[in-house]
C-alpha positions as CSV (number, residue, x, y, z in Angstrom):
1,X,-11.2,9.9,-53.8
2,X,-8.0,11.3,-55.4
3,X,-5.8,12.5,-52.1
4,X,-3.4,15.3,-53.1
5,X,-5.0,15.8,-56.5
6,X,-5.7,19.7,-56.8
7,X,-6.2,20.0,-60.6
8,X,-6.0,17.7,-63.8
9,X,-5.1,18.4,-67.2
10,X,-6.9,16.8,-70.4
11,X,-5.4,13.7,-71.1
12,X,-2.2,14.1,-73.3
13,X,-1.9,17.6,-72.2
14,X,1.9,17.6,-70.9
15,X,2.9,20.3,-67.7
16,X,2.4,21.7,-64.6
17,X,-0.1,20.1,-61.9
18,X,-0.5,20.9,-58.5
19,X,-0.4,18.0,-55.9
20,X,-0.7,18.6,-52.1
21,X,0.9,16.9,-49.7
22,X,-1.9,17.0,-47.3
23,X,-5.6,17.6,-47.0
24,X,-5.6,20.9,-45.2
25,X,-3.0,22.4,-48.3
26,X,-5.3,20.6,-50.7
27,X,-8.2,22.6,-49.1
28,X,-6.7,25.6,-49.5
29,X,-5.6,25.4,-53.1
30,X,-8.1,23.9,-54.4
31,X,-10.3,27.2,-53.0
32,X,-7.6,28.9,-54.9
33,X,-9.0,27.4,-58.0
34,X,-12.6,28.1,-57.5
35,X,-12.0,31.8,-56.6
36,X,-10.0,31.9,-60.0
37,X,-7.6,33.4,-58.3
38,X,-5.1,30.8,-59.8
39,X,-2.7,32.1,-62.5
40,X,-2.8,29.2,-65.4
41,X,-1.1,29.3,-69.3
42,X,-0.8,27.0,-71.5
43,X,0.6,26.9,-75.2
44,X,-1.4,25.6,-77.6
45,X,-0.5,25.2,-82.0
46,X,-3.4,25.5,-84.0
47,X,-4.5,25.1,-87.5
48,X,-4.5,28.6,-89.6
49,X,-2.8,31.9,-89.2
50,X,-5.1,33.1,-86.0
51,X,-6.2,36.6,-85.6
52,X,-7.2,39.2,-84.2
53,X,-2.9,38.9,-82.3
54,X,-5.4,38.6,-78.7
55,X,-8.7,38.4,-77.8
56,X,-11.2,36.6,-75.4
57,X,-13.5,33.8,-76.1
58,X,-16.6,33.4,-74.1
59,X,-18.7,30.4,-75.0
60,X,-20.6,28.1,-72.5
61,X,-19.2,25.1,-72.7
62,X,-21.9,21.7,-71.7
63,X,-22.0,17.8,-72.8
64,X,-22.4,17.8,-76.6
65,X,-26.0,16.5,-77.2
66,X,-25.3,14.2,-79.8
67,X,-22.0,12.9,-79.0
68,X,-22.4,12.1,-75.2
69,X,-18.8,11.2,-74.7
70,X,-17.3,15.0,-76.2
71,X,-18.2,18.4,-74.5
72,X,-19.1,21.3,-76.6
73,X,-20.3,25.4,-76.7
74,X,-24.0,24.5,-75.9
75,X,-27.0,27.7,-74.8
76,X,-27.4,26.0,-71.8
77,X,-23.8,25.2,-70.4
78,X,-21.4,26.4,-67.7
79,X,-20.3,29.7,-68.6
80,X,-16.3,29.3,-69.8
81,X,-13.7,32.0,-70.9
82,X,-10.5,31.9,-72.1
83,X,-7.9,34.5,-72.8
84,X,-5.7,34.6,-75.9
85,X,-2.2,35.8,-77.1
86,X,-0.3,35.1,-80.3
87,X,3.3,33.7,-79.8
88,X,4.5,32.8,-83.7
89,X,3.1,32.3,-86.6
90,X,4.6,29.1,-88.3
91,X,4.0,28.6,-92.1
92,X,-0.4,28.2,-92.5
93,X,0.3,27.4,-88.2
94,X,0.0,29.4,-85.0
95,X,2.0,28.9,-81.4
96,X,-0.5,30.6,-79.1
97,X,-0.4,31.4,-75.2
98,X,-3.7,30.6,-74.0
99,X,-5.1,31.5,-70.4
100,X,-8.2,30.2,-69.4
101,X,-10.1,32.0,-66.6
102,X,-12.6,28.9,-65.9
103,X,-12.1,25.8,-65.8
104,X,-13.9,23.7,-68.1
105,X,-13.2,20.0,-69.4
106,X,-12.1,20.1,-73.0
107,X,-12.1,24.3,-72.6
108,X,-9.0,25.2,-74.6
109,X,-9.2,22.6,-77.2
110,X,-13.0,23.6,-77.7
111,X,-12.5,27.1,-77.9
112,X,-10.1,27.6,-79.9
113,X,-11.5,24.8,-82.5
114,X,-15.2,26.9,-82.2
115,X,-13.4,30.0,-83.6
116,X,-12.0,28.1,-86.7
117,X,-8.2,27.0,-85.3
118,X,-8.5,23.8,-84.4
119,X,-5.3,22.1,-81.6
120,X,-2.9,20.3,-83.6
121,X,-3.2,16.8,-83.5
122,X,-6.9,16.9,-80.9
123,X,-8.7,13.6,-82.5
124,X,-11.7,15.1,-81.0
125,X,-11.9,18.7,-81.3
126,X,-9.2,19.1,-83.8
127,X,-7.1,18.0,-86.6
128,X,-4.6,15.1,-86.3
129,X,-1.1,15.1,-87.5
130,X,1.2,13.9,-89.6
131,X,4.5,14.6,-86.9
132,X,2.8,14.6,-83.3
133,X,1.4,11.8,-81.4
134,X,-0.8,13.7,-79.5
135,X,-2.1,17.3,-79.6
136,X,-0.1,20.6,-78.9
137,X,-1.3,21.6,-75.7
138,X,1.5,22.3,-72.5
139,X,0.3,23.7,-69.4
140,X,3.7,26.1,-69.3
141,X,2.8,28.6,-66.3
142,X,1.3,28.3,-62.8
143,X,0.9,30.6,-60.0
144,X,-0.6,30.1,-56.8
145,X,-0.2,31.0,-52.9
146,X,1.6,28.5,-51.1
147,X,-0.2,26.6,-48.8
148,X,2.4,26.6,-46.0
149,X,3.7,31.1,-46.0
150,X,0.7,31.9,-48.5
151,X,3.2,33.7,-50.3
152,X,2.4,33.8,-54.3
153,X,4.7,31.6,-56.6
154,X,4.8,30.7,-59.9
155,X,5.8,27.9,-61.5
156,X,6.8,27.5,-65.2
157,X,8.1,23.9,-67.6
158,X,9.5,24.2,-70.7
159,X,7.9,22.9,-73.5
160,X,8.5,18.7,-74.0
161,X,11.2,17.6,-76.6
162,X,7.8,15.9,-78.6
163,X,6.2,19.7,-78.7
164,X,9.9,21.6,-79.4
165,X,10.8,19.4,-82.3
166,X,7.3,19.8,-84.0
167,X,8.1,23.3,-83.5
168,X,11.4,23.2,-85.3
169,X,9.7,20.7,-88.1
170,X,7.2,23.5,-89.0
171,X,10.0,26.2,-88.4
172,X,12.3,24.6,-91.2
173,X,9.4,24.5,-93.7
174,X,8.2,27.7,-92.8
């Protein structure tokens, strides 16, 4: 039981979460969620000069078979797609806006590490490093209908002074 818990991110994911302030509003945005009808973004740095500049990834995502405690793009998994835009290139890096239209653990970090551009600093899907304590991933946008007028909002967080300065780090040896 997890009262007023809509949504949750990966662990060391920074940003936006929804919580409800009661069950009947938790109710109604959770439903939000699983008619994908919410409006999520995150910013993610990879590994590598990504391209094509957007694109969609489609992969089923499942429990890897051999590594029971990661998830990966398994034949027989849920079905998981995510949306991509580039941001900046940084040097052999790239700032990406990544929206993911389902909602699967691990979905970001998998997909984009499946296509060759691993998360910065993801112990599990990606590559650590060398100036971030955690990887580069910041829920930045979120858009819903309010519970209370069920008029739409969005909601947006800048990125965390840990993600900004790896972003200047990279920007000076660019």
């Amino acid at each position: 039981m997890r009262p007023g818990i809509v949504h949750r991110l990966d662990k060391d994911t920074s940003g936006l979460i929804v919580i409800a302030k009661n069950n009947s509003a938790r109710e109604y945005l959770i439903a939000q969620f699983k008619d994908r009808t919410v409006i999520r973004g995150y910013l993610a740095l990879v590994k590598g000069r990504l391209s094509p500049e957007q694109g969609v990834i489609e992969a089923a995502i499942g429990r890897d078979p051999h590594k029971r405690r990661k998830m990966a793009i398994v034949e027989a998994g849920k079905e998981a797609i995510t949306r991509y835009q580039i941001r900046q290139y940084l040097n052999k890096y790239t700032l990406v806006e990544v929206t993911p239209l389902t909602g699967r653990t691990h979905q970001i970090r998998i997909h984009l590490s499946a296509i060759g551009y691993p998360v910065i600093g993801d112990p599990l899907y990606g590559t650590k490093s060398a100036y971030l304590n955690r990887q580069f991933v910041h829920a930045y946008r979120l858009g819903f209908r309010l519970p209370s007028t069920k008029q739409y909002r969005e909601f947006t967080s800048p990125l965390p002074v840990d993600l900004e300065q790896a972003l200047e780090y990279l920007g000076q040896n660019d």
